[in-house]
C-alpha positions in Angstrom: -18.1 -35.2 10.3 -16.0 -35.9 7.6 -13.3 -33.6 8.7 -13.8 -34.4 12.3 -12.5 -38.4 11.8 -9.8 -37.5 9.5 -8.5 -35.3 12.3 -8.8 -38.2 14.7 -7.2 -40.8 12.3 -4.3 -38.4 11.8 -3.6 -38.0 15.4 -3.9 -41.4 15.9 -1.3 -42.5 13.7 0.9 -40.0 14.8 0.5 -41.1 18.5 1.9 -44.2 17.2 4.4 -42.6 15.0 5.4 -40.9 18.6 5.5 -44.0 20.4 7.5 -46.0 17.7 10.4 -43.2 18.0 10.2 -42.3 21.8 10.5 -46.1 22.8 9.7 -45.7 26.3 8.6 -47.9 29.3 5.1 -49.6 28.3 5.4 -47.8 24.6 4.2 -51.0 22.9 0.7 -51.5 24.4 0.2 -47.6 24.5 1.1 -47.7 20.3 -1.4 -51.2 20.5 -4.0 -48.6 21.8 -3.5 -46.0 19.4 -3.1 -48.4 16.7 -6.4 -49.9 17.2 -7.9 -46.5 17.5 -6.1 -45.3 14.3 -8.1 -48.3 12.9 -11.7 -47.8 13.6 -11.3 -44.2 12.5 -9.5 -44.8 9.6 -12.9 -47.1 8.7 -14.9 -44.1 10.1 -13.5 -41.8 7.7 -14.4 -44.0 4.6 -17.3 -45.0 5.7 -18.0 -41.1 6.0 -16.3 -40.5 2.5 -18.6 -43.1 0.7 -21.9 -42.3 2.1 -21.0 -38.5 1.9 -19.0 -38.1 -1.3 -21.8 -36.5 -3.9 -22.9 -34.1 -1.3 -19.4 -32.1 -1.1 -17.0 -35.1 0.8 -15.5 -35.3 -2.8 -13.8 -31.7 -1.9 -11.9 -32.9 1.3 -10.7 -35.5 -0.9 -9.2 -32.6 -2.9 -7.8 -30.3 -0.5 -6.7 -32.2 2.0 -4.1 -34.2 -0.4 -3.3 -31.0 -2.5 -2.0 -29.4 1.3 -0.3 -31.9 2.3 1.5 -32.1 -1.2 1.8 -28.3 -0.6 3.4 -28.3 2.8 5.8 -31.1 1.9 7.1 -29.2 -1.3 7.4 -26.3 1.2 9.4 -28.2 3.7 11.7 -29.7 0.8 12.4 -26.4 -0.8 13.5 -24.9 2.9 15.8 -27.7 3.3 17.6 -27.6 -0.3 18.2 -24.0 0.0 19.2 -24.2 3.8 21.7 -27.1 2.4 22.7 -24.7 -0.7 23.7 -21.5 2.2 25.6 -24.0 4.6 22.9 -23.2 7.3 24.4 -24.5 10.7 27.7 -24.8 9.5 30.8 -22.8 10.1 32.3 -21.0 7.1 35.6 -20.0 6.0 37.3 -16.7 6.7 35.9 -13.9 4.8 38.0 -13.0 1.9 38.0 -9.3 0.9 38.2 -9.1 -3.0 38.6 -5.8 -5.7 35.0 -3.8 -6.1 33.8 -1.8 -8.5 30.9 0.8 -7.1 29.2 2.6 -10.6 26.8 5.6 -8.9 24.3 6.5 -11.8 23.8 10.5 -10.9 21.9 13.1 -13.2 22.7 16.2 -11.5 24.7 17.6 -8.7 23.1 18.0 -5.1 22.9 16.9 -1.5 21.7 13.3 -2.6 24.6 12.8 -5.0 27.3 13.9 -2.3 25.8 11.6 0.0 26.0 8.7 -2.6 29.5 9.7 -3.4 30.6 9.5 0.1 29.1 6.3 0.2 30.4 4.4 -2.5 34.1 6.4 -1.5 33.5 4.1 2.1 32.7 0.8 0.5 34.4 0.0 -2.7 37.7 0.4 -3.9 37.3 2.0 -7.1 34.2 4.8 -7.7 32.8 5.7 -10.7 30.3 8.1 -11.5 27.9 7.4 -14.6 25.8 9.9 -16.4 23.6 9.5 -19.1 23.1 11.7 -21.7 20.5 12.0 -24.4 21.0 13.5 -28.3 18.3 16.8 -27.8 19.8 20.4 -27.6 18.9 21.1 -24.3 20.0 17.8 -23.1 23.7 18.6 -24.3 23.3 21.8 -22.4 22.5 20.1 -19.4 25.2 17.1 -19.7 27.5 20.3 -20.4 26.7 22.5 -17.3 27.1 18.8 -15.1 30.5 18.1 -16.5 31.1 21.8 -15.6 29.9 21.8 -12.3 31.3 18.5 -11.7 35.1 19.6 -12.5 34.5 22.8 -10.1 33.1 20.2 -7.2 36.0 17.6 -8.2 35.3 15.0 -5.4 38.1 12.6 -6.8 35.7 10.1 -8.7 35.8 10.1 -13.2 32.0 11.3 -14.4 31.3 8.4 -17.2 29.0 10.2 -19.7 26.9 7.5 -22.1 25.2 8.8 -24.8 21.6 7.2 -25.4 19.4 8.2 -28.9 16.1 7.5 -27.0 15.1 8.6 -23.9 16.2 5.7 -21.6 19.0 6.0 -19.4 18.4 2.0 -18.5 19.8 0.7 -21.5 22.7 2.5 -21.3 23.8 1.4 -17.9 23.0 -1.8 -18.0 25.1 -2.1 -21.5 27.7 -0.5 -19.5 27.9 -3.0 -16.5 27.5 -6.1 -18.9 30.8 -4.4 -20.6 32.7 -4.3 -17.6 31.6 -7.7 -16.6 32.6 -9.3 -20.0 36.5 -7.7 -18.9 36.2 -10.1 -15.6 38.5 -7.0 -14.0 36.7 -7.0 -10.8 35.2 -9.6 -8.6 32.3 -7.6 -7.0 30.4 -4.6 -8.8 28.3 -2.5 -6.7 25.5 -0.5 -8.4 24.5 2.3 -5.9 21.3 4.0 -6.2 20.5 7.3 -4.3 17.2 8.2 -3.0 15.3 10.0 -1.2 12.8 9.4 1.7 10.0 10.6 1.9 8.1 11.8 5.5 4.8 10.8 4.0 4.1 7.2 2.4 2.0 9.7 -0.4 5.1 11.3 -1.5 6.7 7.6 -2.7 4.5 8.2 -5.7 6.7 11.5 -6.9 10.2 10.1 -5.8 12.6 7.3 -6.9 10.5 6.3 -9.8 13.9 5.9 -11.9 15.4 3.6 -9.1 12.9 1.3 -9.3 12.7 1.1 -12.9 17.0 0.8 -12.8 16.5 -1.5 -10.1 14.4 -4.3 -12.3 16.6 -3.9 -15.3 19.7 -4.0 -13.8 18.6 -7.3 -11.9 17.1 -9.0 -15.3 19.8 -7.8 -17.6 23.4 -8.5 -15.7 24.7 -12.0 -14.1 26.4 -10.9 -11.2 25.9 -7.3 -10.3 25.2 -6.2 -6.3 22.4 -3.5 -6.1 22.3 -0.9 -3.3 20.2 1.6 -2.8 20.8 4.2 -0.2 17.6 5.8 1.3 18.8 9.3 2.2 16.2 11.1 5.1 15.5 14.5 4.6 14.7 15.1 8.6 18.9 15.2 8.4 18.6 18.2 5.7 16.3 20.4 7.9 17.8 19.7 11.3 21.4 20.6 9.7 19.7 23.6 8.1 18.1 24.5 11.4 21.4 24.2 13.3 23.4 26.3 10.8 20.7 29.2 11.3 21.5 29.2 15.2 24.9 29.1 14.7 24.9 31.9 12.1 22.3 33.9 14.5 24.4 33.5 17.4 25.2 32.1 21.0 21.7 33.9 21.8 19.7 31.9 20.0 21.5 28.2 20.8 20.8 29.5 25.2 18.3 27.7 26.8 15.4 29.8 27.7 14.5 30.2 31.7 11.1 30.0 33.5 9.5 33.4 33.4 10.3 35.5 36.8 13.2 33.7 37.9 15.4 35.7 39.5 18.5 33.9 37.6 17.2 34.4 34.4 20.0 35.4 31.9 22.5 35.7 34.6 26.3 35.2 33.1 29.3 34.2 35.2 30.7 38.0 36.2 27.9 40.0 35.2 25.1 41.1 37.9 21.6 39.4 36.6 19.5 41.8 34.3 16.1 43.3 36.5 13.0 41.5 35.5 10.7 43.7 34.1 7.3 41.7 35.2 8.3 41.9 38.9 9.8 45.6 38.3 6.3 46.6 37.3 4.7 44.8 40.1 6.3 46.5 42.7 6.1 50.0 41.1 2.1 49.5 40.8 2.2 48.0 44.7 4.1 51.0 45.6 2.0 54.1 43.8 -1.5 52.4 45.2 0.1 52.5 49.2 0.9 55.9 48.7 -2.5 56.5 47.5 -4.2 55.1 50.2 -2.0 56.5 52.7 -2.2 60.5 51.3 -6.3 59.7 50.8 -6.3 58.5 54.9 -4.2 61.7 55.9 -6.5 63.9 53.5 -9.6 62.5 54.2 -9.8 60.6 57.7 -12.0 57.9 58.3 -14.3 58.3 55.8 -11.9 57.9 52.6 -10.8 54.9 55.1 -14.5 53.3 54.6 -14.2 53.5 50.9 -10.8 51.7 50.6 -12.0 48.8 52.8 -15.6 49.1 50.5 -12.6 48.5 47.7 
């Protein structure tokens, strides 16, 4: 009940909210009519509270004025960003400025070309970082990249950083607070490769160091621009898949005909190659007449008798 009149007392006073604004013809008795209405719930509603508050009124006293706080914080916090963005307002002319795009890559493959290519299309300067860690092994690795790196040479520096744990996010980030401290460049562009996954299972095995980059490149730089490049692997298989046919031959890229056409295969000057269903067909047709007709000569009318039994 309680609920019931506050939802009549609201609507009341908005009917004469309405009428106040709309101004109309007749819009002050109809607002005198709401009014009085707005009244005798309003006294409804404490009546209700009073009589009702120790058996659970007191938490509509709660809520109701904690939402409506809620919803008007809401509504202010939409309309200070929305002033903050220019929303409905026409901007200036876009200005393109110098970029900086730093692709963090740990070994060479599909997924790093495509990153490369990337960052070669959007940015004006492309850098390459690699990180590196103190271990044996690890300086055989860092080795055979900067090898196969120089044999690849797509035109972009390979920035090596050397890290004595086993964190390739400190490094990086360090790196991009350096170059921000220079002020050289007004936009740098981190850009993170990965690969998507055809099932939402395999998420858990990929791109784990993206999202770990991701966070700490957000919490430790100021003004750095983060993009990461979902690369599909459907692309890998169908351009796989294409390079086979090619490779195979123009046989294997021809459309395939409806069995026993007589056009199947047929080439412009050459005469269409015999299909072998119907060839057998008639051959089969043609040994059982001459069957029947050497058993009718041979036999008469009684090896006649047995053919129609057949």
């Amino acid at each position: 009940m309680c609920a019931t009149s506050i939802g009549f007392t609201l609507s009341q006073f908005g009917m004469v909210k309405h009428w106040r604004v709309q101004r109309s013809r007749g819009w002050r008795n109809r607002a005198m009519i709401n009014g009085v209405g707005a009244v005798l719930t309003t006294a409804t509603t404490i009546i209700e509270l009073i009589s009702k508050f120790t058996e659970g009124a007191w938490l509509i006293v709660l809520v109701i004025p904690a939402l409506v706080l809620l919803f008007n914080r809401v509504h202010r916090s939409y309309h200070r960003i929305g002033a903050l963005l220019g929303i409905g307002q026409i901007p200036g002319p876009p200005i393109r400025h110098k970029s900086l795009v730093v692709v963090p890559v740990s070994s060479l493959s599909r997924l790093t070309a495509a990153g490369i290519s990337t960052a070669l299309s959007i940015g004006d300067e492309v850098r390459a970082v690699s990180v590196y860690f103190t271990d044996p092994d690890e300086e055989a690795a860092d080795a055979s990249l900067r090898d196969s790196w120089e044999q690849w040479h797509p035109n972009v520096p390979l920035i090596r950083l050397r890290s004595v744990h086993r964190s390739i996010v400190k490094p990086i980030v360090k790196y991009l607070c350096d170059i921000e401290a220079k002020n050289k460049y007004h936009k740098i562009v981190v850009l993170i490769p990965e690969v998507q996954p055809r099932r939402f299972w395999d998420y858990l095995l990929f791109n784990q160091r993206g999202v770990i980059l991701d966070r700490a490149i957000r919490r430790g730089t100021a003004n750095v621009v983060l993009c990461r490049l979902r690369y599909r692997l459907e692309t890998v298989v169908d351009d796989a898949t294409a390079a086979a046919a090619r490779a195979s031959g123009p046989e294997t890229l021809r459309p395939r005909a409806w069995r026993g056409s007589a056009i199947r295969d047929r080439e412009p000057g050459r005469a269409p190659r015999p299909n072998r269903l119907n060839a057998t067909r008639h051959a089969l047709s043609a040994t059982v007449i001459a069957r029947s007709v050497g058993c009718a000569l041979q036999r008469g009318p009684l090896c006649r008798r047995k053919l129609t039994a057949r």
